[in-house]
Structure formats: C-alpha cells, structure tokens
C-alpha positions as CSV (number, residue, x, y, z in Angstrom):
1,X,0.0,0.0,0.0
2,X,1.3,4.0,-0.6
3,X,0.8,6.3,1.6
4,X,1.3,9.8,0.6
5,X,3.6,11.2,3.3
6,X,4.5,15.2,3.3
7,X,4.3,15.0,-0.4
8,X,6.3,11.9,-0.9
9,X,5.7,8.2,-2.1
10,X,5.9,5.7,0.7
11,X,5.2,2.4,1.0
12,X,4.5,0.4,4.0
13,X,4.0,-2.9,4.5
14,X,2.7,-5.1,7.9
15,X,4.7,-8.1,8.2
16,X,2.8,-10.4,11.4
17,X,5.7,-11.9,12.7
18,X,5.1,-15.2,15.0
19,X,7.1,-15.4,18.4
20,X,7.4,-18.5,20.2
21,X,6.4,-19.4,23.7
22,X,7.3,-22.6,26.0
23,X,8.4,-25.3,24.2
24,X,8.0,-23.5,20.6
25,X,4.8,-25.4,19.9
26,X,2.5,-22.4,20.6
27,X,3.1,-18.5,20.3
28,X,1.4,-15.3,19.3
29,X,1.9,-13.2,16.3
30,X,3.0,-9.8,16.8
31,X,3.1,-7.0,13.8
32,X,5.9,-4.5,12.5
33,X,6.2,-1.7,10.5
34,X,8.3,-1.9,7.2
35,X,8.9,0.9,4.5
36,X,9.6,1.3,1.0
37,X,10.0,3.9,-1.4
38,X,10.4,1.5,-4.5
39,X,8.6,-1.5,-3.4
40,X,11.7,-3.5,-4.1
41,X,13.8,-2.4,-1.0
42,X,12.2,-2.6,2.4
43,X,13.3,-1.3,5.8
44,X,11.6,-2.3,9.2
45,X,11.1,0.6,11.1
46,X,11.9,0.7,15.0
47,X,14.3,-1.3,15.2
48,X,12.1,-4.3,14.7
49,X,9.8,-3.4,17.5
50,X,5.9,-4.0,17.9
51,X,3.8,-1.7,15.8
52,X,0.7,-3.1,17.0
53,X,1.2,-5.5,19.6
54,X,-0.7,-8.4,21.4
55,X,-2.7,-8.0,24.5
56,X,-1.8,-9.3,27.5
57,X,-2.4,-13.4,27.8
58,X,-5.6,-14.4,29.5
59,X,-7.5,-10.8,29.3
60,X,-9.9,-12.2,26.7
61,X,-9.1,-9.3,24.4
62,X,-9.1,-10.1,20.8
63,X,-6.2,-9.5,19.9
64,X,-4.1,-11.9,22.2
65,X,-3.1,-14.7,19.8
66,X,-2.8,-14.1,16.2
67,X,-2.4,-10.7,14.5
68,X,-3.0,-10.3,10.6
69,X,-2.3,-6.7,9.5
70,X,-3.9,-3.8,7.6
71,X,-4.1,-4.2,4.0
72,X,-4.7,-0.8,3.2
73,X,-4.3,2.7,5.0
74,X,-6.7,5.2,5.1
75,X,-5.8,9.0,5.3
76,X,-8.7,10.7,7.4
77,X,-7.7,14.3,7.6
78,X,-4.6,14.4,9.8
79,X,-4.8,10.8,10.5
80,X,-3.8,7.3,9.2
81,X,-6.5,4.8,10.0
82,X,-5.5,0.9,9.8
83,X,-8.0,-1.7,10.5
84,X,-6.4,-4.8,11.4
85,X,-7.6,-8.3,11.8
86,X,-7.2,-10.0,15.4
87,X,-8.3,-13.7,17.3
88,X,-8.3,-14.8,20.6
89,X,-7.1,-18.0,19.1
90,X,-4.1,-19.3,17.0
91,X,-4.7,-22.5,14.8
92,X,-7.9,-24.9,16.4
93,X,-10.5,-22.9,18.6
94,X,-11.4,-24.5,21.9
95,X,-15.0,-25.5,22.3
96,X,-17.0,-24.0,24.4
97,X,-19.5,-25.9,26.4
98,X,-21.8,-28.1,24.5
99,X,-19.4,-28.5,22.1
100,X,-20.2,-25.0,20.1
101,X,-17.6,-22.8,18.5
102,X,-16.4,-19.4,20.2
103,X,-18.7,-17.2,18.0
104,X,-16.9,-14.2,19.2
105,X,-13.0,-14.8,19.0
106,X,-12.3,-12.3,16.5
107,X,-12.8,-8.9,15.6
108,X,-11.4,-5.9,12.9
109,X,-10.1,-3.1,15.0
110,X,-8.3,0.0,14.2
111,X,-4.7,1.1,15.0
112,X,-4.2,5.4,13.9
113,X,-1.6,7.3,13.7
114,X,-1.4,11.1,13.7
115,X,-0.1,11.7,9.9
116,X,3.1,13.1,11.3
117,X,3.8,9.7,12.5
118,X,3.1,10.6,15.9
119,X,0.8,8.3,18.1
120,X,-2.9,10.0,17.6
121,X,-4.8,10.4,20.9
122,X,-7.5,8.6,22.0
C-alpha cells in the first residue's frame, strides 16, 4: 500500500511476525512496521519493535493470539487509520460448552496514527 507522506511516495508494508512461547509449539503473532520507497527495497522501522502489539495473555481481548495486518491505509484528515484483523485463538479454537464454537473470538479493530507519525490520541 502508498501512503502519501508530506508529499512523498511511501510504502509500508505489515509483516505479522510469529514469536514463540514454551516449548516453541504455541506463540502469538505480533506486527511490524516496514517501509519502502520502490517497493523492491524494504526497511523495518523501530528497530524491529511491535507496531501493534498483542494484549496481555488471558485478558480475553481479541487481539491476544494471532495478528494479521492492515491491507490498506486510510488518510482521514490528519490521521492514518489501519484496521487490522485479530483472534483470541491461533490454529484450532477451543469449544465452548456443549461442544459450540467461540462465536466471538475475533474482531477488525483499528490502530491510527497522527499523519506526522506521531501516536494520535485517543
């Protein structure tokens, strides 16, 4: 996606990177920030740090397991909007009683950014 930046083309891309946990059979994804002004050369941005990170384990948020990242950015007046797809759950979901399917373990939320790149208030 390009993202027209103080007058200038930019590129960013969301790569959902997995991190392990205990044995490395389980984990969480996590996702990053990467830049390009050609599309062919890419630079993640912060030093590899979270740009939209998981929730805390066990605080039934939906965005504790498994991240998948914006496909698009939306410029809304000073602001980047980026809705992003999270679960509570990474690979099989658990049942619930009765044997039925968590009908609520995901959601789309939205990550902004002022356009500046500074973190847009609440």
């Amino acid at each position: 996606m390009s993202v027209d930046l103080a007058d200038e083309s930019l590129f960013l891309g969301f790569p959902a990177m997995f991190h392990t946990i205990n044995n490395h059979s389980d984990g969480f994804d996590a996702i990053e920030l990467a830049s390009s002004r050609d599309l062919r050369q890419w630079n993640r941005v912060g030093n590899r740090s979270w740009f939209i990170p998981p929730s805390t384990a066990g605080s039934g948020a939906f965005d504790m397991q498994q991240l998948i990242g914006p496909s698009n950015v939306l410029v809304v007046g000073d602001e980047l909007f980026m809705y992003y797809t999270c679960l509570k759950y990474r690979g099989h979901m658990p049942p619930l009683e009765h044997d039925r399917l968590d009908t609520d373990a995901g959601a789309i939320c939205l990550a902004t950014l002022r356009r500046d790149g500074a973190l847009a208030p609440d």
